[in-house]
C-alpha positions as CSV (number, residue, x, y, z in Angstrom):
1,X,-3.4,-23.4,16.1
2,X,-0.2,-22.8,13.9
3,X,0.9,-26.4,12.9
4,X,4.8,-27.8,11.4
5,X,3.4,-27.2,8.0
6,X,2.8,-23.7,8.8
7,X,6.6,-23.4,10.2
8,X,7.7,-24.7,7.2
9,X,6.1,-22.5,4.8
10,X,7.5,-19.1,6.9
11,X,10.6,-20.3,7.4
12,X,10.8,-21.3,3.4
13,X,9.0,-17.6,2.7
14,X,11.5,-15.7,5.0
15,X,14.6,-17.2,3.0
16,X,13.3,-17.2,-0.7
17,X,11.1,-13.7,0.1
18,X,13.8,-11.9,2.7
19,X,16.7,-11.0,0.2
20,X,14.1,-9.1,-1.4
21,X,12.5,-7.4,0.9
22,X,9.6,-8.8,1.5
23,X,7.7,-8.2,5.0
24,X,5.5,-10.6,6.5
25,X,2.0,-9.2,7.3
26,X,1.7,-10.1,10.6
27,X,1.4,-13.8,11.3
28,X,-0.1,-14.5,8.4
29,X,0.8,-16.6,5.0
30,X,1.2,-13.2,3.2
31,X,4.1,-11.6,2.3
32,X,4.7,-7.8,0.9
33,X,7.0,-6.0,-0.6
34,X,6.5,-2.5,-1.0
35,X,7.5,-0.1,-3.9
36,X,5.6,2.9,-2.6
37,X,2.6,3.7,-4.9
38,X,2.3,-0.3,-5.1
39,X,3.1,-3.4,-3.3
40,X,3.9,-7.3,-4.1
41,X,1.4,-9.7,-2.6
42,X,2.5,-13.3,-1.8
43,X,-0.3,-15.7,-0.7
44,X,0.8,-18.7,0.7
45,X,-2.9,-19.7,0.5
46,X,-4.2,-22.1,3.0
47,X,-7.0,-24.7,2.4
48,X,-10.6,-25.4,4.1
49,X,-9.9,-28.8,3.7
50,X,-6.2,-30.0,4.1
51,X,-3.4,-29.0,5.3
52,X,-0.9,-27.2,2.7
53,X,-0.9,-24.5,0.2
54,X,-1.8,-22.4,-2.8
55,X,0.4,-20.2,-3.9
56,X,-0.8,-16.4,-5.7
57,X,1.7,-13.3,-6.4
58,X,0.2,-10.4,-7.6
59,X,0.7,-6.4,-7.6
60,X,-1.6,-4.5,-5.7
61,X,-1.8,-0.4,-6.3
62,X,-2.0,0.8,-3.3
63,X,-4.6,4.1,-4.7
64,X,-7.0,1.0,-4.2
65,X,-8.8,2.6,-1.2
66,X,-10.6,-0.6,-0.6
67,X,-8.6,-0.8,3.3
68,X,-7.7,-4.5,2.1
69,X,-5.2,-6.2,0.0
70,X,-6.2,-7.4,-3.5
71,X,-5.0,-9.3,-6.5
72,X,-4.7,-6.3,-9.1
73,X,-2.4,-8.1,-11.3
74,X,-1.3,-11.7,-10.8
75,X,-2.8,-14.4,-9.3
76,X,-2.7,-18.1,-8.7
77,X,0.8,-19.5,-10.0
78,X,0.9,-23.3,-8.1
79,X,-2.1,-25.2,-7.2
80,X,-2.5,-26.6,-3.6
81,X,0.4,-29.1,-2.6
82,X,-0.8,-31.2,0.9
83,X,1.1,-31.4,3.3
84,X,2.3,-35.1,3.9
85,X,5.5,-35.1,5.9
86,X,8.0,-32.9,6.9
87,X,10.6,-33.5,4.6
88,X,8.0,-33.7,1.4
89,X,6.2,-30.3,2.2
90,X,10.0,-28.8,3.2
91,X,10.6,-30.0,-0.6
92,X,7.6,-28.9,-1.7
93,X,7.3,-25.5,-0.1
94,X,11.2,-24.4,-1.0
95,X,10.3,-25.1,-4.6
96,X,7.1,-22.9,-4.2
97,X,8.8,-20.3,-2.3
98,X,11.1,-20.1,-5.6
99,X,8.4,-19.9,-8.0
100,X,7.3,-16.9,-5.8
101,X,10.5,-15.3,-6.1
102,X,10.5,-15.5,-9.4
103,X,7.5,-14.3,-10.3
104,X,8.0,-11.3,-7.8
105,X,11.1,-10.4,-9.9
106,X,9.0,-10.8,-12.9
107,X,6.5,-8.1,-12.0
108,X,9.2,-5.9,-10.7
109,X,11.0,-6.0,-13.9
110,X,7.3,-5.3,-15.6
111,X,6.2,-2.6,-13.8
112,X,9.6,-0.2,-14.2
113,X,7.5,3.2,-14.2
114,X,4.3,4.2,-13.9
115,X,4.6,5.3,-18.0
116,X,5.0,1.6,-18.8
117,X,2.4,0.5,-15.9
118,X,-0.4,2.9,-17.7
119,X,0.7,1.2,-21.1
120,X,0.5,-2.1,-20.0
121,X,-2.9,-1.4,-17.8
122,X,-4.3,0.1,-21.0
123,X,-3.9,-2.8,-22.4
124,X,-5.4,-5.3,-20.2
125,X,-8.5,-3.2,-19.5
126,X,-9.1,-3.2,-23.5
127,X,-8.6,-6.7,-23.8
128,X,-10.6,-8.4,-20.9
129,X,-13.2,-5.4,-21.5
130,X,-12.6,-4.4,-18.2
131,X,-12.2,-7.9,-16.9
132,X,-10.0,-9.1,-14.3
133,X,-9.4,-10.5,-10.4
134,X,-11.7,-9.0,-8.2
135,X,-15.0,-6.9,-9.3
136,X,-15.0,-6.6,-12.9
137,X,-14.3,-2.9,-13.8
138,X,-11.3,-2.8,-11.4
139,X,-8.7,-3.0,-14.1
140,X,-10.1,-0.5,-15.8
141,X,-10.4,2.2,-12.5
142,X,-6.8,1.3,-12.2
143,X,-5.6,1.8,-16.0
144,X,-7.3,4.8,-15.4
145,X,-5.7,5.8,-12.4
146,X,-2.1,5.2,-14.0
147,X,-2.9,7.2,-17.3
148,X,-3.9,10.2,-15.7
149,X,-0.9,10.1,-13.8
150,X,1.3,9.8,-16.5
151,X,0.1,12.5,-18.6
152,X,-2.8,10.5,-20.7
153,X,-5.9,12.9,-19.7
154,X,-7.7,11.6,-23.1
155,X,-7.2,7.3,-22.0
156,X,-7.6,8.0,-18.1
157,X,-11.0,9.7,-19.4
158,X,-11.9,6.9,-21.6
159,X,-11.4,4.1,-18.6
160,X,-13.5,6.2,-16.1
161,X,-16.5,6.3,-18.7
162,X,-16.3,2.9,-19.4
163,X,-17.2,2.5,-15.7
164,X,-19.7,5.1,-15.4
165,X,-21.7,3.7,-18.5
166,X,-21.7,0.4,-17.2
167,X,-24.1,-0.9,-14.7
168,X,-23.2,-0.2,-10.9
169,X,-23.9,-3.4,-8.3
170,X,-25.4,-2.6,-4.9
171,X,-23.1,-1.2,-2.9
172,X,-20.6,-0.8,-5.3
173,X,-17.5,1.4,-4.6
174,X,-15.9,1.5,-7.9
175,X,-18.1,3.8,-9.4
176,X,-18.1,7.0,-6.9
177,X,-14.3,6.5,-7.3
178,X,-14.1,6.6,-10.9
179,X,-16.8,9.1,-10.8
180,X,-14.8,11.2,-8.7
181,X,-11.3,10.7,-10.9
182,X,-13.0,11.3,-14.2
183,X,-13.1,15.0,-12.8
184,X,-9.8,15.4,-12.8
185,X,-8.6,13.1,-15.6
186,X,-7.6,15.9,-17.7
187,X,-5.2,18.1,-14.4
188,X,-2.7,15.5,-13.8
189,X,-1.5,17.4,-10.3
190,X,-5.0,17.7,-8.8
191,X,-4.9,14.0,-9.9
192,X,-1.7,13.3,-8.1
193,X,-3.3,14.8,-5.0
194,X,-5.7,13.1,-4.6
195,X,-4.2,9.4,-5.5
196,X,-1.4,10.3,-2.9
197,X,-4.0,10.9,-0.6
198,X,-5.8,7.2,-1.4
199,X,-2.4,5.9,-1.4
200,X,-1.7,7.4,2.3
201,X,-5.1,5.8,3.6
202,X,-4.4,2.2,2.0
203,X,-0.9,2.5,3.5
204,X,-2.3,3.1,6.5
205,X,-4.9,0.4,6.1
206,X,-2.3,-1.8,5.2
207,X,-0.1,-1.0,8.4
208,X,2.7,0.1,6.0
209,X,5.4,2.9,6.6
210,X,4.4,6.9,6.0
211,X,5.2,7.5,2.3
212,X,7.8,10.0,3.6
213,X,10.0,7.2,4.8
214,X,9.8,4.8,1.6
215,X,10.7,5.9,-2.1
216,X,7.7,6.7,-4.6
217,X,9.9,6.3,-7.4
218,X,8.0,7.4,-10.4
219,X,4.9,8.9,-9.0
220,X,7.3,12.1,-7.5
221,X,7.6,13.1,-11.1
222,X,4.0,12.8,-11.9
223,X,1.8,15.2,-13.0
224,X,4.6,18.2,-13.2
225,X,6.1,19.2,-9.5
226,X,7.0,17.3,-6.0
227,X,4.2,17.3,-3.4
């Protein structure tokens, strides 16, 4: 059962988070704000043993077609503060709300294009060797993902072979999917087809509006023509 400290941390969300746009996801400690072809994640992170928080912003690309929400990009920015009183958590939780808002900002401000998100991508999957939250090999599906759809057949090619030279766990989803967009790294509007599609199914997933009633802002002009 929802207790004060959980009021406390929506109503601080809803006024540092709001003016932004952010969305809560149901009644949960998660808040989105969505940007099309990607959303912002904030986790108001609970505990298994005290009451309080953790707090993690991150991007999410929503051509993930995992059906769930993950930390692409991002990740934990405050460690857990308990909840003692009102008045200290109130304190507490406005000041991490803030921290959240301000890192939301920051990856808005990061992530202008999806030119600049391949570039940046590119780079993280080459440094970390494919390394990052999640399943190791994601941020490299997903620097692939963003080169092909910014024109770079030869790097999206180059990510999706890392994967499929690398060994696949049981189960594993990340390599049919890279598997399948290393086919069409080098036709950038048969790409865009069919990350639109993914994107459509995560949005879906995700209980977010139809892409025809949000802005896709740089992924229209991907790959040559409008679909």
């Amino acid at each position: 059962m929802p207790g004060p400290h959980d009021r406390i941390i929506g109503d601080a969300a809803k006024a540092a988070l709001g003016p932004l746009h952010f969305r809560r996801k149901g009644r949960s400690r998660t808040w989105m704000a969505d940007h099309g072809w990607w959303v912002t994640v904030v986790e108001f992170q609970p505990s298994a043993w005290s009451k309080g928080s953790y707090l993690n912003v991150a991007a999410h690309w929503l051509w993930s077609d995992t059906g769930h929400l993950s930390f692409d990009f991002g990740g934990r920015v405050a460690e857990h503060v308990e909840y003692l009183s009102d008045p200290q958590f109130v304190s507490a939780v406005a000041s991490m709300a803030a921290s959240a808002a301000k890192e939301a900002e920051a990856l808005c401000e990061k992530f202008t294009s999806l030119s600049v998100t391949a570039e940046i991508l590119l780079g993280e999957a080459r440094r970390r060797g494919g390394q990052g939250p999640g399943h190791p090999g994601w941020m490299t599906y997903h620097a692939g993902v963003a080169s092909g759809l910014a024109g770079r057949g030869r790097e999206a090619a180059e990510m999706f072979a890392r994967i499929r030279d690398s060994e696949a766990p049981p189960g594993s989803i990340l390599h049919p999917a890279a598997e399948r967009m290393a086919q069409l790294a080098y036709d950038p509007l048969e790409l865009k087809r069919a990350v639109l599609c993914l994107i459509e199914t995560q949005r879906e997933a995700l209980r977010l509006p139809p892409r025809d009633q949000v802005s896709f802002q740089g992924l229209q002009q991907a790959g040559g023509g409008g679909l």
